[in-house]
PyMOL Python script that loads the backbone (N, CA, C, O; Angstrom):
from pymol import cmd

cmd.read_pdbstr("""\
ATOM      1  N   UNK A   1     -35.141  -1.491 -33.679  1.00  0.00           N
ATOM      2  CA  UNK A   1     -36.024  -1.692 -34.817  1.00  0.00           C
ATOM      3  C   UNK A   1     -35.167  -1.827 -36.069  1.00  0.00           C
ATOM      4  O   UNK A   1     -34.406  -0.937 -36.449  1.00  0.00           O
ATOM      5  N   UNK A   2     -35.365  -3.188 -36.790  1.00  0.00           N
ATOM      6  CA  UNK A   2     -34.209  -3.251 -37.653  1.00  0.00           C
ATOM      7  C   UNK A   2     -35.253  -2.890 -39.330  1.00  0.00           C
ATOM      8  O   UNK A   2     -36.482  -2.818 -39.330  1.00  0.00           O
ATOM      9  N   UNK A   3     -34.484  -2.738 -40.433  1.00  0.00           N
ATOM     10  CA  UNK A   3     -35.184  -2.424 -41.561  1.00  0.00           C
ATOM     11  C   UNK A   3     -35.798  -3.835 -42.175  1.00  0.00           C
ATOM     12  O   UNK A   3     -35.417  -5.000 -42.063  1.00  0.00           O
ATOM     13  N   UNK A   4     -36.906  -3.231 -42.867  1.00  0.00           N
ATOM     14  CA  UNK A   4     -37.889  -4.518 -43.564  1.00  0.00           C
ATOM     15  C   UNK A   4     -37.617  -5.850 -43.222  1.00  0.00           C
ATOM     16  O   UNK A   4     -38.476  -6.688 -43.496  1.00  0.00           O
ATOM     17  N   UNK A   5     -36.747  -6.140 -42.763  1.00  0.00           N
ATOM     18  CA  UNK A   5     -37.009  -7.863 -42.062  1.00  0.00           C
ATOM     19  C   UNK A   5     -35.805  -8.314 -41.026  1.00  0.00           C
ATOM     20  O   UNK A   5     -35.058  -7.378 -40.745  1.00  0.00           O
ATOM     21  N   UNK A   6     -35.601  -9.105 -40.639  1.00  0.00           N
ATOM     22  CA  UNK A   6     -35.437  -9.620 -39.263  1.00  0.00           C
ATOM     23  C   UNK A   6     -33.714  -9.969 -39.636  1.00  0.00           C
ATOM     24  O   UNK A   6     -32.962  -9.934 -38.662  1.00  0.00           O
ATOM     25  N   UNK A   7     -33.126 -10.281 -40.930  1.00  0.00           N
ATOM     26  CA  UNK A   7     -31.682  -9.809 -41.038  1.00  0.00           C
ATOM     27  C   UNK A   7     -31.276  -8.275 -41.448  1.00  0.00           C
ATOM     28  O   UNK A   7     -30.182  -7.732 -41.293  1.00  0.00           O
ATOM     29  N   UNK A   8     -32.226  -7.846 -41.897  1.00  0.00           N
ATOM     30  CA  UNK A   8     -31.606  -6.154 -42.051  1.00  0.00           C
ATOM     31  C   UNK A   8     -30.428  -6.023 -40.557  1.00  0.00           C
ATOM     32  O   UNK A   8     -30.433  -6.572 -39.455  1.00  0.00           O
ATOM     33  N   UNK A   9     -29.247  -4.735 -41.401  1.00  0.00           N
ATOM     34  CA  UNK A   9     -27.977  -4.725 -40.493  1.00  0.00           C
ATOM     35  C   UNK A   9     -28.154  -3.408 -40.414  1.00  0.00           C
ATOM     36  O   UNK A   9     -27.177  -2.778 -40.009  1.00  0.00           O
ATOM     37  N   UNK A  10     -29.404  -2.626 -40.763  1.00  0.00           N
ATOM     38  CA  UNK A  10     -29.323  -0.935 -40.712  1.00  0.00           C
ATOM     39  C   UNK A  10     -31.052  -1.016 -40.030  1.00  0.00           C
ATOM     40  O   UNK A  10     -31.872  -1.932 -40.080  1.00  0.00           O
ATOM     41  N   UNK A  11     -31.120   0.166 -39.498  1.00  0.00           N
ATOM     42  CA  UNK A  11     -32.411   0.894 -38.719  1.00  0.00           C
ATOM     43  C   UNK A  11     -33.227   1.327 -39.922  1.00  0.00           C
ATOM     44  O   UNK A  11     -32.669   1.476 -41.009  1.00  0.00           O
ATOM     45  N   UNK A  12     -34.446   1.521 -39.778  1.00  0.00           N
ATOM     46  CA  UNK A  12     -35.156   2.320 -40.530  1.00  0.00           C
ATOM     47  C   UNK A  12     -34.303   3.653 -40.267  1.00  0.00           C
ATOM     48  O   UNK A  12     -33.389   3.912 -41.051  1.00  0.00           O
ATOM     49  N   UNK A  13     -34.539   4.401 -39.321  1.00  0.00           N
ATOM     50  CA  UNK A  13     -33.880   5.600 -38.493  1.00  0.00           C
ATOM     51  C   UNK A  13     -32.408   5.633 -39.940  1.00  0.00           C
ATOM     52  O   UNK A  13     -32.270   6.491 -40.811  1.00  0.00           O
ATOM     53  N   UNK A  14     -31.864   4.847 -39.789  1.00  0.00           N
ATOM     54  CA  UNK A  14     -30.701   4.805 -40.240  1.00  0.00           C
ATOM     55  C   UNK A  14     -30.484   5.118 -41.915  1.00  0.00           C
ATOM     56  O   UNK A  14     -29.615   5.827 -42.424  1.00  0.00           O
ATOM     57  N   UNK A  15     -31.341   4.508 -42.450  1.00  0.00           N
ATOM     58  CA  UNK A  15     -31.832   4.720 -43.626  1.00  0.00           C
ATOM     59  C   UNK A  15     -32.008   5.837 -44.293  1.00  0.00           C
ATOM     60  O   UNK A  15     -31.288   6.418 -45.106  1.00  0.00           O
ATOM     61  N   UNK A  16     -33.512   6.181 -43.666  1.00  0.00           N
ATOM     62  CA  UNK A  16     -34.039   7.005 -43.502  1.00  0.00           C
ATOM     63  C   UNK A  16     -32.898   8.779 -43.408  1.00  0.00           C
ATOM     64  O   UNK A  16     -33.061   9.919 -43.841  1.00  0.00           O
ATOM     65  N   UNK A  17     -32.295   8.387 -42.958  1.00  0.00           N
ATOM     66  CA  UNK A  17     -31.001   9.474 -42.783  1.00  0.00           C
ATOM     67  C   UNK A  17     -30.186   9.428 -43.884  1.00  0.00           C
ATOM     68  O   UNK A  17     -30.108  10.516 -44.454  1.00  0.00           O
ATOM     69  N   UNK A  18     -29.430   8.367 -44.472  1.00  0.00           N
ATOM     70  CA  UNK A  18     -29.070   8.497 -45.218  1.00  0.00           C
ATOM     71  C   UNK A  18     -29.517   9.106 -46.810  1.00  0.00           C
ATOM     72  O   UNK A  18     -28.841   9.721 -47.634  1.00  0.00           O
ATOM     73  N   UNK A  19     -31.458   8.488 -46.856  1.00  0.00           N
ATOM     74  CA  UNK A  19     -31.776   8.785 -48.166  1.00  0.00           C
ATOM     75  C   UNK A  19     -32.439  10.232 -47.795  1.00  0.00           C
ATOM     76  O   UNK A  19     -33.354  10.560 -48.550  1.00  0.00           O
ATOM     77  N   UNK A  20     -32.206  10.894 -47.036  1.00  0.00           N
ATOM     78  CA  UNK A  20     -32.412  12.117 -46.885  1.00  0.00           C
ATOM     79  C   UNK A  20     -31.576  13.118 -47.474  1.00  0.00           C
ATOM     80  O   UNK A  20     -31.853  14.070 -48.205  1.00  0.00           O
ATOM     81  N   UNK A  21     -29.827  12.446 -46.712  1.00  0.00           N
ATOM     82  CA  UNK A  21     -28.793  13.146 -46.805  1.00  0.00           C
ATOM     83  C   UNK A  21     -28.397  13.009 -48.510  1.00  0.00           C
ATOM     84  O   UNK A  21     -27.535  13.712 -49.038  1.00  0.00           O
ATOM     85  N   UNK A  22     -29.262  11.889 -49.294  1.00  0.00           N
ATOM     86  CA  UNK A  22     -28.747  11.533 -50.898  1.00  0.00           C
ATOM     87  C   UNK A  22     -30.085  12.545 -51.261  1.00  0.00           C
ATOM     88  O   UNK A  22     -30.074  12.790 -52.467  1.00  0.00           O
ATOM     89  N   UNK A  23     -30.891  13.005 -50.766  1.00  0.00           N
ATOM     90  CA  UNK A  23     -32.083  13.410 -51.733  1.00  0.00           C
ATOM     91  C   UNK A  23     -31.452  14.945 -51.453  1.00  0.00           C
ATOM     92  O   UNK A  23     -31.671  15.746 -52.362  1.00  0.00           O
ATOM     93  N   UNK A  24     -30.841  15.345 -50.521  1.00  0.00           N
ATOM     94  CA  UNK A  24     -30.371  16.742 -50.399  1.00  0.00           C
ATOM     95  C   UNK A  24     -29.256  17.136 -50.872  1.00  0.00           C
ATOM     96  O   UNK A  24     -28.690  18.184 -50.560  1.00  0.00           O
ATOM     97  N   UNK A  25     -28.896  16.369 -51.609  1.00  0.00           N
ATOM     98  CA  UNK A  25     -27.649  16.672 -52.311  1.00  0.00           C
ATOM     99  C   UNK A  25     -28.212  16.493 -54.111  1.00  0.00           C
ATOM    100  O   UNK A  25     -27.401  16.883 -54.951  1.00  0.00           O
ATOM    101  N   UNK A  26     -29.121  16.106 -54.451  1.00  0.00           N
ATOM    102  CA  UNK A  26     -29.981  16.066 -55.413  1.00  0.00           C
ATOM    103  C   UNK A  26     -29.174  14.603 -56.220  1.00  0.00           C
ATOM    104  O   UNK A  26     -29.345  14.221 -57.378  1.00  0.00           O
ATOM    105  N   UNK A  27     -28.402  14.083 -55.302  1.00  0.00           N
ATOM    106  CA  UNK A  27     -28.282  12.912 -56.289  1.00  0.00           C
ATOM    107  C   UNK A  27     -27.752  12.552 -57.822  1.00  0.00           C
ATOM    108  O   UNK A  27     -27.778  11.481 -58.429  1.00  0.00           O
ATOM    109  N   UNK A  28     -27.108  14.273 -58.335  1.00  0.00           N
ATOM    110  CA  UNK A  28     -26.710  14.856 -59.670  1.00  0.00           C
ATOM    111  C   UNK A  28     -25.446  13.976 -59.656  1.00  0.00           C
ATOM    112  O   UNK A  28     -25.349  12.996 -60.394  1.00  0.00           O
ATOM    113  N   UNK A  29     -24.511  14.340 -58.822  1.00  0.00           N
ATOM    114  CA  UNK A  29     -23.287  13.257 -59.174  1.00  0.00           C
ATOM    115  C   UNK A  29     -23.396  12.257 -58.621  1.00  0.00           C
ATOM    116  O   UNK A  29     -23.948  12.192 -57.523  1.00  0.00           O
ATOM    117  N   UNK A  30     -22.754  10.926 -59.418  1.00  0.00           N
ATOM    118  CA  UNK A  30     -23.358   9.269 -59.046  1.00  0.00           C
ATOM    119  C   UNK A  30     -21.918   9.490 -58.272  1.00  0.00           C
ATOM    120  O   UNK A  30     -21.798   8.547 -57.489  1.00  0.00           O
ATOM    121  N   UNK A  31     -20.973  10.220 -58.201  1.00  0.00           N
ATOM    122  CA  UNK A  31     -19.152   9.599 -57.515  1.00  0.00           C
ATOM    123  C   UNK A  31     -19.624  10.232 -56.201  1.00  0.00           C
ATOM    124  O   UNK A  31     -19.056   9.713 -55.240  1.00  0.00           O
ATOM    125  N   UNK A  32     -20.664  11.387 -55.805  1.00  0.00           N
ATOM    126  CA  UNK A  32     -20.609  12.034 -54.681  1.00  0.00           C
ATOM    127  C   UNK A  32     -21.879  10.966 -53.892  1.00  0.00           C
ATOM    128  O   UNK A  32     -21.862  10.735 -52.683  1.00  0.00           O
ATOM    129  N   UNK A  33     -22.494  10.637 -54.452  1.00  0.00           N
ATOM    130  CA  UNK A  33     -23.823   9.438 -53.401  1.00  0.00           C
ATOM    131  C   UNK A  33     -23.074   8.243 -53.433  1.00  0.00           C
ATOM    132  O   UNK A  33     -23.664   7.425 -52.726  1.00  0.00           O
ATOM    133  N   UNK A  34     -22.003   7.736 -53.945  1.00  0.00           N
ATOM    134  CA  UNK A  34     -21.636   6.694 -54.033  1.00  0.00           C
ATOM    135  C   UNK A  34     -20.333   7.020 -52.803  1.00  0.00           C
ATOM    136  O   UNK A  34     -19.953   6.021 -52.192  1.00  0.00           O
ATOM    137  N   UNK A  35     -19.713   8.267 -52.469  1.00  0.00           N
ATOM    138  CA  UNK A  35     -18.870   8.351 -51.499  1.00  0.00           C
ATOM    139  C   UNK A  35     -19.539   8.723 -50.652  1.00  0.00           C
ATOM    140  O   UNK A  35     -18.852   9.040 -49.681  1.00  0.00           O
ATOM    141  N   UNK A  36     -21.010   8.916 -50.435  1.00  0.00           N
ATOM    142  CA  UNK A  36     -21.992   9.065 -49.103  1.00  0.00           C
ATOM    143  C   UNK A  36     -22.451   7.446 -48.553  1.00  0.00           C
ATOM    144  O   UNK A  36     -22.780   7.241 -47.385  1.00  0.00           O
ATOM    145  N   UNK A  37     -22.406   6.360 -49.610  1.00  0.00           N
ATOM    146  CA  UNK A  37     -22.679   4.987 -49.451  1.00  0.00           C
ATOM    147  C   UNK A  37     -21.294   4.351 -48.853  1.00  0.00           C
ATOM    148  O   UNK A  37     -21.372   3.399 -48.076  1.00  0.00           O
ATOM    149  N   UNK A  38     -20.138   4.847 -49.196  1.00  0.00           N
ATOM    150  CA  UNK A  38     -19.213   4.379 -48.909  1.00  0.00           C
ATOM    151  C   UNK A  38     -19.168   4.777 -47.431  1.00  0.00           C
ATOM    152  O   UNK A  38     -19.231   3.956 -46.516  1.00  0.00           O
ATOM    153  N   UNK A  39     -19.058   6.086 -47.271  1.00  0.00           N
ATOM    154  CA  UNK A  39     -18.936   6.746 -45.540  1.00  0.00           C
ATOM    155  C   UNK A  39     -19.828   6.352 -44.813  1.00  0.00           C
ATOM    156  O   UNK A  39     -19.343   6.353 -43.682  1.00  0.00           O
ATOM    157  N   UNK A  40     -21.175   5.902 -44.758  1.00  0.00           N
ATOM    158  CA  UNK A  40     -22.286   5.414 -44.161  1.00  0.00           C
ATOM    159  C   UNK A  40     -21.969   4.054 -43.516  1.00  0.00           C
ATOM    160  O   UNK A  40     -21.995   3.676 -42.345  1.00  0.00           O
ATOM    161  N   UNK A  41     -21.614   3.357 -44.849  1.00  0.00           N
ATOM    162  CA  UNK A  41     -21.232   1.960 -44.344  1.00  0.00           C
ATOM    163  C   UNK A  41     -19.866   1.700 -43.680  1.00  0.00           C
ATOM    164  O   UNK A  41     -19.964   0.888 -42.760  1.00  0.00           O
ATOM    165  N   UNK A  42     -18.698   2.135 -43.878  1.00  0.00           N
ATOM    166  CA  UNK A  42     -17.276   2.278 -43.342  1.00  0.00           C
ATOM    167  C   UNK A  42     -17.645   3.339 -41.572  1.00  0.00           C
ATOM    168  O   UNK A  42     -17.051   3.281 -40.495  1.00  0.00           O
ATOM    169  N   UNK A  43     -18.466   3.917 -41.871  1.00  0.00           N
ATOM    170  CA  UNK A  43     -18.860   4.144 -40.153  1.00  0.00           C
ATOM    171  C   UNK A  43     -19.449   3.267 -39.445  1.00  0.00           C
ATOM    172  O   UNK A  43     -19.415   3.293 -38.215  1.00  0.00           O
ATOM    173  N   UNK A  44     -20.110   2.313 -40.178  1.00  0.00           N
ATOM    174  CA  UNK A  44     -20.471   0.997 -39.087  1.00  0.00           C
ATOM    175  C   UNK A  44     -19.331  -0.192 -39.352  1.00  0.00           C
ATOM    176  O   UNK A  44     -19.552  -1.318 -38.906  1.00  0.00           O
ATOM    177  N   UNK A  45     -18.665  -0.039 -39.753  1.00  0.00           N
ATOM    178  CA  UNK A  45     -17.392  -0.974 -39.398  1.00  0.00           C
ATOM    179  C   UNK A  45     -17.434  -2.350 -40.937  1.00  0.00           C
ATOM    180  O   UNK A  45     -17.229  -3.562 -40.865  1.00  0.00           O
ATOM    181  N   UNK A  46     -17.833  -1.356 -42.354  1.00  0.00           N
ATOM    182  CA  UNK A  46     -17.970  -2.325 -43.079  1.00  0.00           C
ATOM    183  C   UNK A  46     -17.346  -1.677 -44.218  1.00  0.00           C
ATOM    184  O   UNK A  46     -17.394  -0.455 -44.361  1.00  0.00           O
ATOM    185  N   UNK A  47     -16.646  -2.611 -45.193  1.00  0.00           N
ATOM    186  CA  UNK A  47     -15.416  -2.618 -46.327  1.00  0.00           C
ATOM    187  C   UNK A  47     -16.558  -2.234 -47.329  1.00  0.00           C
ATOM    188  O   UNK A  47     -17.747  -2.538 -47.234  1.00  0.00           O
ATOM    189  N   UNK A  48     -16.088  -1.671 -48.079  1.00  0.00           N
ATOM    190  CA  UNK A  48     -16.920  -1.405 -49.190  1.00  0.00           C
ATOM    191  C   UNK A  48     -16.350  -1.066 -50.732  1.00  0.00           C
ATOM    192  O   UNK A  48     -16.032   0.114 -50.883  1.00  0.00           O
ATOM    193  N   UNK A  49     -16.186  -1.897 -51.838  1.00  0.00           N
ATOM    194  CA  UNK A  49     -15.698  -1.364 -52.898  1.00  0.00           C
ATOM    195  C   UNK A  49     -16.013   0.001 -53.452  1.00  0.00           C
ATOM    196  O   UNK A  49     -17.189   0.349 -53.335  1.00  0.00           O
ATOM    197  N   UNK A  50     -15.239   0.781 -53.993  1.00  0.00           N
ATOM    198  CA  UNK A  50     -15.822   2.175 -54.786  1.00  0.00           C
ATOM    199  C   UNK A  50     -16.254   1.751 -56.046  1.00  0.00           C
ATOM    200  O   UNK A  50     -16.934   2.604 -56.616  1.00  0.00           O
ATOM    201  N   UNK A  51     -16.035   0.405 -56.853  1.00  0.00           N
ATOM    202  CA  UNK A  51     -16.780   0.304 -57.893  1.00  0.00           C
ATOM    203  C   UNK A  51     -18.193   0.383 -57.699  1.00  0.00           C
ATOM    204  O   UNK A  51     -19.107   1.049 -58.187  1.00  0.00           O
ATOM    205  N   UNK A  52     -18.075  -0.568 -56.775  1.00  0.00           N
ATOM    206  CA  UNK A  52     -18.793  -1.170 -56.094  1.00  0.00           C
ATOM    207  C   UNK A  52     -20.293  -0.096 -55.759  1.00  0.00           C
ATOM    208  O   UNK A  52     -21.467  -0.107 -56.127  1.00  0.00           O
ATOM    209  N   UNK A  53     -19.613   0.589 -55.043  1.00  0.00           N
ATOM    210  CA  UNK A  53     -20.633   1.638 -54.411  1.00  0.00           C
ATOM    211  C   UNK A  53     -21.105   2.687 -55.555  1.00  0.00           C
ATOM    212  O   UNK A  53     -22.172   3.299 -55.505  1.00  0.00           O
ATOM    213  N   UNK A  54     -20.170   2.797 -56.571  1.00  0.00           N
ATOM    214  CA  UNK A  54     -20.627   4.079 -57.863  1.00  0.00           C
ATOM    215  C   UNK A  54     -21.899   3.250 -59.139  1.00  0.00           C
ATOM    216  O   UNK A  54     -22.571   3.882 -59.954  1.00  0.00           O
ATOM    217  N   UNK A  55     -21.906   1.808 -58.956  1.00  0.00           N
ATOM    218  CA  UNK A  55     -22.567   1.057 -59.505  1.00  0.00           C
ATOM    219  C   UNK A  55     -24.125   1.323 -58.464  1.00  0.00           C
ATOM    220  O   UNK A  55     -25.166   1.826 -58.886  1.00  0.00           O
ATOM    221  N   UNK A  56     -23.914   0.903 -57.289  1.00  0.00           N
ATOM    222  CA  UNK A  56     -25.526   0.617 -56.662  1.00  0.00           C
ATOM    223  C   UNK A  56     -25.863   2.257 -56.458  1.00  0.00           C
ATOM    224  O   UNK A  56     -26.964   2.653 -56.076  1.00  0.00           O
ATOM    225  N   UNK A  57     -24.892   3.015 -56.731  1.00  0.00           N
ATOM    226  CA  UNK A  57     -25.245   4.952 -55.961  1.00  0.00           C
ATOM    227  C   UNK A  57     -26.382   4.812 -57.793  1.00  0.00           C
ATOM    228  O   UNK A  57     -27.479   5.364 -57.698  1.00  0.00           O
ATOM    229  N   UNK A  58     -26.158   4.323 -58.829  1.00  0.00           N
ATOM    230  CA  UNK A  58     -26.574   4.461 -60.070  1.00  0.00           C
ATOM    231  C   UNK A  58     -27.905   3.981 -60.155  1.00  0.00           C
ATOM    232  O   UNK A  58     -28.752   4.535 -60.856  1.00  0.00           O
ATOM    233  N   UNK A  59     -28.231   2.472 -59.126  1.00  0.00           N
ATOM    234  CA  UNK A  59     -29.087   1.929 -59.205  1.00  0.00           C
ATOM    235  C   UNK A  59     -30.078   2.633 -58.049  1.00  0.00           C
ATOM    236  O   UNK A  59     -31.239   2.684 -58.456  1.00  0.00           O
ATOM    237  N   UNK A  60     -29.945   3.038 -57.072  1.00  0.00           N
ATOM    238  CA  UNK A  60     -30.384   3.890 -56.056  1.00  0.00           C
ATOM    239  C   UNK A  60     -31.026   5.037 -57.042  1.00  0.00           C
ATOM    240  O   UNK A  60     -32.253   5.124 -57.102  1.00  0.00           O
ATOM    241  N   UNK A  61     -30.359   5.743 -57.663  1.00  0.00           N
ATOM    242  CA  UNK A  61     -30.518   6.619 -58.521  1.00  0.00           C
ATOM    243  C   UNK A  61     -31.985   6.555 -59.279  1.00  0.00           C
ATOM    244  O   UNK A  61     -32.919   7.296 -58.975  1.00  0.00           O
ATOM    245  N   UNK A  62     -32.046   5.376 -60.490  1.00  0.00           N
ATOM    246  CA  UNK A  62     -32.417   5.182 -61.025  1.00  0.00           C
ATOM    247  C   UNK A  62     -34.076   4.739 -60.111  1.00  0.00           C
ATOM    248  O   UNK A  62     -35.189   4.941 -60.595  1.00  0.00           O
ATOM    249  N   UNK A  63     -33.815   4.143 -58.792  1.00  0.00           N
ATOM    250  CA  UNK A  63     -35.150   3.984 -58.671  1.00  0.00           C
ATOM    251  C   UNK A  63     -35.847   5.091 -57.906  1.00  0.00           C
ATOM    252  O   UNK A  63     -37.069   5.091 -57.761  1.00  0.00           O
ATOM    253  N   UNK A  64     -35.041   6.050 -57.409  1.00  0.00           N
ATOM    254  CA  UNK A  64     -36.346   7.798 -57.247  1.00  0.00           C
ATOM    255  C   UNK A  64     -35.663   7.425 -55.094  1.00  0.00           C
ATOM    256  O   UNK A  64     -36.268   7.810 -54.093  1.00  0.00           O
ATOM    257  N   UNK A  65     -34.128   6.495 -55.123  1.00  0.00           N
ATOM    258  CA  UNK A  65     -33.938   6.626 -53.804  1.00  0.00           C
ATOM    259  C   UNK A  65     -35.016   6.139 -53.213  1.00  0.00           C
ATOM    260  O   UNK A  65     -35.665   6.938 -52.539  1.00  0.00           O
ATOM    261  N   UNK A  66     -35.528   4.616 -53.309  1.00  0.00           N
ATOM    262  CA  UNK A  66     -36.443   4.016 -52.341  1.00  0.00           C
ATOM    263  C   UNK A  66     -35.917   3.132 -51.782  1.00  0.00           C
ATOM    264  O   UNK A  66     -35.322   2.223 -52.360  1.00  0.00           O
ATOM    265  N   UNK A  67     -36.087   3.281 -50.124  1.00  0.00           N
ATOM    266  CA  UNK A  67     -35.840   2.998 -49.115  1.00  0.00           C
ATOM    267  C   UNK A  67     -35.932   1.210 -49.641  1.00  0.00           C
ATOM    268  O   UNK A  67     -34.824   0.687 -49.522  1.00  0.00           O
ATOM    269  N   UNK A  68     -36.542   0.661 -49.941  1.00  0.00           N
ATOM    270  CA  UNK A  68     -36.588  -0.750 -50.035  1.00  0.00           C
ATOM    271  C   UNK A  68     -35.098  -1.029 -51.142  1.00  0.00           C
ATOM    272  O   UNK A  68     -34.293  -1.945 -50.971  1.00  0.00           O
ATOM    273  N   UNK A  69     -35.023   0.066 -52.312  1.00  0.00           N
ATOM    274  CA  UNK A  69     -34.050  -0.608 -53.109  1.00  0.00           C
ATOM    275  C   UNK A  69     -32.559   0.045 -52.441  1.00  0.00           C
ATOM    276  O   UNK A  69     -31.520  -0.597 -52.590  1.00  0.00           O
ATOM    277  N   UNK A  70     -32.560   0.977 -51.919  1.00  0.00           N
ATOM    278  CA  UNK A  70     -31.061   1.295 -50.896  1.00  0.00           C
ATOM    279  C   UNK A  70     -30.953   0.371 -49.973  1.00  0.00           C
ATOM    280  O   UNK A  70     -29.890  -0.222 -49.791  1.00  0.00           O
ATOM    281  N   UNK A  71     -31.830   0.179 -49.409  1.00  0.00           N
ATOM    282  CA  UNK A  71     -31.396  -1.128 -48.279  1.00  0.00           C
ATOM    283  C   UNK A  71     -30.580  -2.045 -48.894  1.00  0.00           C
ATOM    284  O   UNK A  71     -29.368  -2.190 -48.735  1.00  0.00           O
ATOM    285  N   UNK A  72     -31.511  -2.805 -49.782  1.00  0.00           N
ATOM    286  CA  UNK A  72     -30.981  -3.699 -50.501  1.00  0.00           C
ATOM    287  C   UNK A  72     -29.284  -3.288 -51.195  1.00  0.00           C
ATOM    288  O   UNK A  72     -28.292  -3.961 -50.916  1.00  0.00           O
ATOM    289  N   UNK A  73     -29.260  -2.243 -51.983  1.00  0.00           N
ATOM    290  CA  UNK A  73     -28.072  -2.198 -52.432  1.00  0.00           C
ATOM    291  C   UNK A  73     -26.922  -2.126 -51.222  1.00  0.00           C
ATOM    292  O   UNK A  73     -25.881  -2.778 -51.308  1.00  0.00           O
ATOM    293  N   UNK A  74     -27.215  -1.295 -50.131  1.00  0.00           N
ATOM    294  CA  UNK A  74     -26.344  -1.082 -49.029  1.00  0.00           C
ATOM    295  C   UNK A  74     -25.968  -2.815 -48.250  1.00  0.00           C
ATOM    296  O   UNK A  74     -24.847  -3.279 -48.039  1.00  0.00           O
ATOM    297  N   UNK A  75     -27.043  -3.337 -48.017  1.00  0.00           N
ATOM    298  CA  UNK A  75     -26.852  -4.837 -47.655  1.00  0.00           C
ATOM    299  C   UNK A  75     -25.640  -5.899 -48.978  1.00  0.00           C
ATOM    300  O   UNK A  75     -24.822  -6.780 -48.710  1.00  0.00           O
ATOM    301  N   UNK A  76     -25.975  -5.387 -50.154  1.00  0.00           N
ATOM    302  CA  UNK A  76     -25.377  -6.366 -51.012  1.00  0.00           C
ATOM    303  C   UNK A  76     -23.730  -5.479 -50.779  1.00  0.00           C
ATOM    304  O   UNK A  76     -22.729  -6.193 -50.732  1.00  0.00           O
ATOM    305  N   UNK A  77     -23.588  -4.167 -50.666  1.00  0.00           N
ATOM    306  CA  UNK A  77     -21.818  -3.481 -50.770  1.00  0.00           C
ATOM    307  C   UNK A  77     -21.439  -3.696 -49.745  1.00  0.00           C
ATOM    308  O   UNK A  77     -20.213  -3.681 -49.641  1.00  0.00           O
ATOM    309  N   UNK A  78     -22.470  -4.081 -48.141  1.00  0.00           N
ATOM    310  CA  UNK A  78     -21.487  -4.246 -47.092  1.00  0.00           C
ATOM    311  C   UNK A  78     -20.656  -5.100 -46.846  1.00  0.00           C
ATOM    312  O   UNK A  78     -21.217  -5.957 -46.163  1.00  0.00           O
ATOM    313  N   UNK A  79     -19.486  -5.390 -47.041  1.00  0.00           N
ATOM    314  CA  UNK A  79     -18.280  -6.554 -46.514  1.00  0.00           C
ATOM    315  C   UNK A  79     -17.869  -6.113 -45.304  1.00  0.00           C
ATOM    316  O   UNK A  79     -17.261  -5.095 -44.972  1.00  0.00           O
ATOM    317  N   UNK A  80     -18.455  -7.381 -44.463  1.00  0.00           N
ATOM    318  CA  UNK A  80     -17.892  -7.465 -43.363  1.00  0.00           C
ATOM    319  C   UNK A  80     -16.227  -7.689 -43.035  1.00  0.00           C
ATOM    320  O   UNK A  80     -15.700  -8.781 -43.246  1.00  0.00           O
ATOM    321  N   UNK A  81     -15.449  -6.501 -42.482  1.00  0.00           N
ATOM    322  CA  UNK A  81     -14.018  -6.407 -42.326  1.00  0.00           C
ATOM    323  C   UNK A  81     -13.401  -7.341 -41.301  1.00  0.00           C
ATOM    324  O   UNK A  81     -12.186  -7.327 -41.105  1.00  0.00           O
TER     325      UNK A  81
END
""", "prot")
cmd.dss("prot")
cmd.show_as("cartoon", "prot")
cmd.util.cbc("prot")
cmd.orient("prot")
């Protein structure tokens, strides 16, 4: 089961885990969700800038961690290695 549409590269399941693991950490530091975006994606075998990731951990932030706008940011930081 892949997320909201038919190229998503992450699970709901998958997601779903991650914006758990960002809502339990309260999301206070943008360098610590942005090195949880980085480790998430570098465990499925994908490059990821740290600007990169401290920019969308901000925008994640800003929208209350919804699953539609993390996807999206996680899809736009993944570089395929």
């Amino acid at each position: 089961m892949t997320a909201m549409d038919d190229k998503g590269r992450f699970t709901v399941t998958e997601l779903s885990a991650l914006r758990c693991d960002l809502l339990q950490g309260g999301m206070l530091d943008s360098y610590e969700a942005a090195e949880l975006l980085q480790v998430f994606l570098m465990g499925r075998g994908y490059g990821v800038s740290p600007a990169a990731a401290l920019d969308a951990a901000s925008r994640v932030e800003m929208a209350g961690c919804a699953l539609p706008v993390l996807e999206h940011e996680l899809e736009n930081l993944a570089l395929v290695m």
